[in-house]
Structure formats: structure tokens, C-alpha cells
C-alpha positions as CSV (number, residue, x, y, z in Angstrom):
1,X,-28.7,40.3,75.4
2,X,-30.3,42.7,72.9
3,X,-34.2,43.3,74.0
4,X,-36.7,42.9,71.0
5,X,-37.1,46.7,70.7
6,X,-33.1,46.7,70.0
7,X,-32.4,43.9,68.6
8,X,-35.1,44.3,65.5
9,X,-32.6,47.6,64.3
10,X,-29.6,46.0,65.6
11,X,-27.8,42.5,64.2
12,X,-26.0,41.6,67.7
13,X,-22.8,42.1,69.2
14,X,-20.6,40.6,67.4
15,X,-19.0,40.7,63.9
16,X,-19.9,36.8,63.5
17,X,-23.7,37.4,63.7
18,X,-23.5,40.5,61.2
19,X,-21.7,38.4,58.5
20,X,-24.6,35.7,59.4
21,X,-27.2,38.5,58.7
22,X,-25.2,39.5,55.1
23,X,-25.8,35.9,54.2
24,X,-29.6,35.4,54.9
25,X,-29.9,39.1,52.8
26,X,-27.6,37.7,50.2
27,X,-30.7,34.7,49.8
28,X,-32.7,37.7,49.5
29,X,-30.9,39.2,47.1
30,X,-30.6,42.0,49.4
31,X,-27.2,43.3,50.0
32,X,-25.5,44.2,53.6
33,X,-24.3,48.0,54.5
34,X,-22.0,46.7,58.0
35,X,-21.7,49.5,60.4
36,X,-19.8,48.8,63.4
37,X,-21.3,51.0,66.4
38,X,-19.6,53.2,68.5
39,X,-19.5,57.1,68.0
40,X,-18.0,60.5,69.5
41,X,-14.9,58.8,70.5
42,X,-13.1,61.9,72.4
43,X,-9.7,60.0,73.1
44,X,-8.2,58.3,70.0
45,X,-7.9,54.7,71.8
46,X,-11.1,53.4,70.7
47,X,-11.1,55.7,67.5
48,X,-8.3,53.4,66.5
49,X,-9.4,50.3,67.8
50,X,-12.8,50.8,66.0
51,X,-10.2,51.3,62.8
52,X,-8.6,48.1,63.5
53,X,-11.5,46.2,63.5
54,X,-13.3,47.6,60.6
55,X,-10.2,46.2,58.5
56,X,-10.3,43.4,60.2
57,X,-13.8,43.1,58.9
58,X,-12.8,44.4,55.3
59,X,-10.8,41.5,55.1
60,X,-13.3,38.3,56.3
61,X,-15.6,40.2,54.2
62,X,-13.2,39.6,50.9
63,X,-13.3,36.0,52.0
64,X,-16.4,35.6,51.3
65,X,-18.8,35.9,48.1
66,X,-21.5,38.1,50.5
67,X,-22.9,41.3,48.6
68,X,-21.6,43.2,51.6
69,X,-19.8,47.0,52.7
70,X,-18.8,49.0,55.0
71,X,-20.4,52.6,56.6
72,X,-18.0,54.1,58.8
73,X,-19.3,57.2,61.4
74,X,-16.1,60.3,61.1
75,X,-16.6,60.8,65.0
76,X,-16.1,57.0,65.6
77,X,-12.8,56.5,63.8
78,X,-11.6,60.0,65.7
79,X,-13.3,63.4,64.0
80,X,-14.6,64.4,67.7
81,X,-10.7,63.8,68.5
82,X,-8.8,65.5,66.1
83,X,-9.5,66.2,61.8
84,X,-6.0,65.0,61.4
85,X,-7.0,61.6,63.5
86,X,-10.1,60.9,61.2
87,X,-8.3,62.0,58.1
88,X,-5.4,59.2,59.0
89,X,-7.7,56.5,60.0
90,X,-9.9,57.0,57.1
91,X,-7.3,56.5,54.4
92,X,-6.1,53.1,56.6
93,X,-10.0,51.8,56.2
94,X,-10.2,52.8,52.9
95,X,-6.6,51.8,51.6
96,X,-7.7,48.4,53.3
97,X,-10.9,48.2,51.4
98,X,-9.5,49.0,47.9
99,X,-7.3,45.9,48.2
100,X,-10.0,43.9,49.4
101,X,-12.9,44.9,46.8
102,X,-14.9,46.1,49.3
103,X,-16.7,49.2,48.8
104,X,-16.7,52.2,52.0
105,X,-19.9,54.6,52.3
106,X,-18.7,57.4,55.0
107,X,-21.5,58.6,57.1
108,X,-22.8,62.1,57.9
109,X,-23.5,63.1,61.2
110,X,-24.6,66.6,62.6
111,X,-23.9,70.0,60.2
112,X,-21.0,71.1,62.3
113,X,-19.0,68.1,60.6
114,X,-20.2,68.9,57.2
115,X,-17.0,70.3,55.7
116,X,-14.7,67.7,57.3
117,X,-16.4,65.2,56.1
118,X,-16.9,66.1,52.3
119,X,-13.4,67.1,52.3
120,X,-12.2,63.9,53.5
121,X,-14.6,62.2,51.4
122,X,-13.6,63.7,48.1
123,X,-10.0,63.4,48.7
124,X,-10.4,59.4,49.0
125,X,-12.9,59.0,46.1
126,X,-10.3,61.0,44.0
127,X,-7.4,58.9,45.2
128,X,-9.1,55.8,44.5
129,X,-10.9,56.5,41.1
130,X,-14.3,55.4,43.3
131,X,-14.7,53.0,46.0
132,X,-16.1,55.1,48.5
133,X,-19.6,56.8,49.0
134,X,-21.2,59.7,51.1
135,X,-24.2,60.7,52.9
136,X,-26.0,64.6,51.8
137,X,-29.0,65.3,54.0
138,X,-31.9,67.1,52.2
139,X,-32.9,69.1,55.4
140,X,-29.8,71.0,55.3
141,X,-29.9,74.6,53.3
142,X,-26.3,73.6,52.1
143,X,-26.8,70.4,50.2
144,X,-27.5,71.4,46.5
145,X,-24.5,73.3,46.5
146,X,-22.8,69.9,47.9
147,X,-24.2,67.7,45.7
148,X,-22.9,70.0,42.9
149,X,-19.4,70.1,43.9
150,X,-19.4,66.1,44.0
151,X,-20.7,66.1,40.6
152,X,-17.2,65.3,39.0
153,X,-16.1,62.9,41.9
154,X,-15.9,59.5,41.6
155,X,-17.7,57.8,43.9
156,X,-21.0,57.4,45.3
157,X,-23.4,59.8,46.7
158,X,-26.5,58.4,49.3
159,X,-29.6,61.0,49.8
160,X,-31.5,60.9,52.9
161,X,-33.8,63.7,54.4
162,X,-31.9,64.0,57.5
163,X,-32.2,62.3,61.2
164,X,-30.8,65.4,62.8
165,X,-32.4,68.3,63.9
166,X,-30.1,71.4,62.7
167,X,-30.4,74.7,63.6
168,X,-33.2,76.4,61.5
169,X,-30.4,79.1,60.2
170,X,-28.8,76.1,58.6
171,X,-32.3,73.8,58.2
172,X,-34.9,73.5,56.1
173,X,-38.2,73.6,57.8
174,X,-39.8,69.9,57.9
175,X,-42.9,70.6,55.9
176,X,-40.2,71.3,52.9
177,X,-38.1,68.3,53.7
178,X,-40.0,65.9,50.9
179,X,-39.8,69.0,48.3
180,X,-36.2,69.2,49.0
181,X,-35.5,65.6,48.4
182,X,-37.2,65.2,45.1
183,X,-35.5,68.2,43.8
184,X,-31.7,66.8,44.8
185,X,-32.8,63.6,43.8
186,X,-33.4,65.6,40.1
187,X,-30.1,67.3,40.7
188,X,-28.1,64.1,40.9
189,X,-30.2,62.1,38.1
190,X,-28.8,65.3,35.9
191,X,-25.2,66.1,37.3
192,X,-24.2,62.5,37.8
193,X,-23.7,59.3,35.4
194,X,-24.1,57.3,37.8
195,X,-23.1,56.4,41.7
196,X,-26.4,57.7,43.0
197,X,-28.2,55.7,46.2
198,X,-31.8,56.6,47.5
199,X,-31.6,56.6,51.0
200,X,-35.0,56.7,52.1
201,X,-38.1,54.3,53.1
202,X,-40.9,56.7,51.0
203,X,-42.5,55.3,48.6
204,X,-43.1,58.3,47.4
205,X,-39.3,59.3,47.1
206,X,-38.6,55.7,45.4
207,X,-41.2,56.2,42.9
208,X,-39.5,59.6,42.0
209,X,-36.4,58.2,41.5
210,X,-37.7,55.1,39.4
211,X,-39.2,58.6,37.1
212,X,-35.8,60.0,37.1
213,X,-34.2,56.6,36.0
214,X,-36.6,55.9,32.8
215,X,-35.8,59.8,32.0
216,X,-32.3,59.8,32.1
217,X,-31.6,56.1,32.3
218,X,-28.7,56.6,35.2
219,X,-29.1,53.7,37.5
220,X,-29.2,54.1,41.1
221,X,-29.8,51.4,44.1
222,X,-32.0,51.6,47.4
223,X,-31.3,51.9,50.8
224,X,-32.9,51.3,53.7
225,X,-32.6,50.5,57.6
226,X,-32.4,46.7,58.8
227,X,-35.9,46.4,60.7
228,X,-37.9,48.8,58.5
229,X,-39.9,47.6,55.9
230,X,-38.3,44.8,55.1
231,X,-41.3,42.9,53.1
232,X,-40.9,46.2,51.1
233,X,-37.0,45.8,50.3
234,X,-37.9,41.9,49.9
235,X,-40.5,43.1,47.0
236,X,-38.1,45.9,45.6
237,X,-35.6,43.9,45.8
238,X,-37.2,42.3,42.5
239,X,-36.1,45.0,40.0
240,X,-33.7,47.7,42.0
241,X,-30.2,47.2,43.5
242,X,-31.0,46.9,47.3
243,X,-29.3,47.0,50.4
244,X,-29.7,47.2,53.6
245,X,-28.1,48.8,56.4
246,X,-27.4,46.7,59.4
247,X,-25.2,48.1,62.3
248,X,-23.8,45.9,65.1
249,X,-21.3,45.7,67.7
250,X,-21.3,46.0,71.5
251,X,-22.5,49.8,71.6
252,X,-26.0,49.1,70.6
253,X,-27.5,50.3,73.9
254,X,-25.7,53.9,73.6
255,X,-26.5,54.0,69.8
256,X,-30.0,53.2,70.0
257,X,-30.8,55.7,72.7
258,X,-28.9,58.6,70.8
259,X,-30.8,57.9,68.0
260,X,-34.2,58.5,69.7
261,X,-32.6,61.9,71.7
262,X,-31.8,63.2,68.7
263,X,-34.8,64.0,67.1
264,X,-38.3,63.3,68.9
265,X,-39.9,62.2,65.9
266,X,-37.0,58.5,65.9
267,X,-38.9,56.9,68.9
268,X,-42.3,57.6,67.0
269,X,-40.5,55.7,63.9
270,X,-38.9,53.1,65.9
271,X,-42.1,52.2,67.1
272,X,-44.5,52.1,64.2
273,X,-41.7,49.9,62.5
274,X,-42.4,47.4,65.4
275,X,-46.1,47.3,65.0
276,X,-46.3,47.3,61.0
């Protein structure tokens, strides 16, 4: 049993009750981002079990007429075991997804997986002519350069500010986080035609990017977390491509607490989310 604090950023345990979630967002006209928990594998056992059943998923998902995708984490499908391991078990998830229809955003976890990640990402996006998406975190010096590089790539590209805490040699400081964000969101409205998702609960960072749109009229959709504002993707949901980002699976209780280690400021979040 998931307790309330859990289970309000977590679907359940089981695939069943995230594909019931993807429908009651679908009446929302809110689409479903499934990510399947489980993380830092350091054997590739579960790496490739968690493979298995993400195509497993991909393909109940393509039975359905759900608004629904995928986020895969690289350490849970084997980066923490070997590059090589991800590498394979990406192109299997994402070979399974193109003959399904169903569209793959790849996650990004701490800097020190920066490179693999991209480099895996851009060699499937190129592969596929699209189909999958990454995550760029503002916070990181890096990212403009990043973001440039994927101009040409087909594919999508999801901004967030960043819920790790890098080293400051690598890391913006947080008072220039916001500042940061705005200007990639900028970037990409320029570089890209299209394929851009704002992934971010700010009102402030929406409203830039609804600017950005009426400028250079290159659409763009919204994501946010299941169990944050949720009256807010409901209202958003109006006018802007939504969706929402719902993880599930067995491993909540080890997710959930790794997300408040990692950065002090998460158990401050997950707790005004519960109150407003």
C-alpha cells in the first residue's frame, strides 16, 4: 500500500492502475508520460527485465486510443552497468516503440551521465527520423551548448531547471536558475521548428514560452509532475498540449526517498504540493 504522501506522486504498483490513470487524464484532455520506477541498476538482470516490461507496456499501450508515452531513466535500463548495456536496451525500447506509435522521452539524471545520454539520444532520434525526446537541465553550465548541438536532430527536446544538485564547477548558482531557463527556452524557440516541451510548473516560465510561441509561432507542449498543480494543468490544458508525468511500479518507496536526498529543497516541494 502506497501511503498518501506517496501515493499523490505515484500511480501504484502496477502497469494496470497506470494505464487506468492515462485514461481519467485522457477525459481531461491531459496526456500520460508512463515511467516505470526503478533506477541504478548495477547488475544487468533487472536492467533487462525493466526493458522487457517497458515493451511490454509499448505494446498494451498501442492497443489502446490513450494519449500516452514512455520516459525511460539510462541507469534503469543498465547505464550504471555498462554504456554498451544501455546503448543495446535503448535501441530494443525504442525499436519497439516505433512499431507501436508510441513516442520515448529518455530521461536525464546527474551530469556525470550527460554525454552518454545525448549521445545515445541523438543516435536513436537520427535513426528514427523522431520518435524520441530528451531532457537538458538549465542549472547545468553545459546546456546551451547542448541544446545547440540538437538543433538539427529530430526529435524532441524537454527543458527543466534541474532536480539535481551538481557540483558548482559544472552548476549554475540557484539565484540564476530562472534566468537560465528563459534564455534556453529563447534558444530553442529560435534554433528549433518545432519538438520543444516546457518542463516546468512556473508560471512564470509558461508565460515565457506562450511569448516565445506568438513570436515565432513554433508550437511547444507542457509538462508537469502527476500530483502538482493539477487544477493548473486541468485549466492549461484548455489551449496548450499537456501532459503529465506519472511514474509507477513496485519501486516507489526507493524512488520517492531519492528524490527528497537529492536535493533538500524536493521534500519542501513535495510538501507544499500536499497542502495547496
Amino acid at each position: 500500500m502506497i501511503p498518501p504522501i506517496a501515493s499523490r506522486f505515484v500511480a501504484g504498483e502496477s502497469e494496470a492502475v497506470a494505464l487506468e490513470r492515462a485514461r481519467r487524464l485522457d477525459e481531461r484532455g491531459i496526456g500520460t508520460i508512463c515511467n516505470l520506477l526503478g533506477e541504478h541498476y548495477d547488475e544487468r538482470g533487472p536492467a533487462d527485465a525493466d526493458t522487457a516490461t517497458y515493451c511490454t507496456l509499448l505494446e498494451d499501450i498501442a492497443g489502446t486510443d490513450l494519449r500516452a508515452c514512455l520516459s525511460v531513466k539510462p541507469s534503469g535500463i543498465g547505464l550504471d552497468v555498462d554504456e554498451s548495456v544501455f546503448r543495446e536496451n535503448l535501441a530494443r525500447i525504442v525499436d519497439h516503440a516505433d512499431a507501436a506509435g508510441v513516442f520515448v522521452w529518455l530521461d536525464m539524471e546527474d551530469h556525470t551521465t550527460t554525454d552518454a545520454t545525448l549521445d545515445a539520444y541523438e543516435a536513436e532520434a537520427r535513426a528514427h527520423d523522431g520518435g524520441v525526446g530528451v531532457c537538458l537541465q538549465a542549472n547545468l553550465r553545459r546546456t546551451p551548448d547542448d541544446l545547440s548541438r540538437l538543433a538539427d536532430c529530430p526529435g524532441k527536446v524537454r527543458l527543466v531547471k534541474g532536480a539535481y544538485d551538481p557540483p558548482k564547477e559544472v552548476a549554475l548558482p540557484s539565484e540564476q536558475v530562472d534566468d537560465a531557463y528563459r534564455t534556453l527556452l529563447a534558444q530553442a524557440f529560435a534554433e528549433r521548428e518545432g519538438g520543444i516541451a516546457v518542463g516546468s510548473h512556473d508560471p512564470a516560465m509558461i508565460a515565457t514560452a506562450d511569448r516565445l510561441h506568438a513570436e515565432y509561432g513554433t508550437p511547444f507542449e507542457i509538462q508537469m509532475l502527476m500530483g502538482v498543480r493539477e487544477p493548473a494543468q486541468e485549466r492549461l490544458a484548455a489551449d496548450h498540449e499537456v501532459w503529465q508525468y506519472v511514474p509507477y511500479g513496485e519501486k516507489w518507496l526507493s524512488y520517492f526517498y531519492r528524490r527528497v536526498a537529492e536535493r533538500r529543497g524536493n521534500l519542501t516541494f513535495a510538501l507544499r504540493a500536499i497542502v495547496n
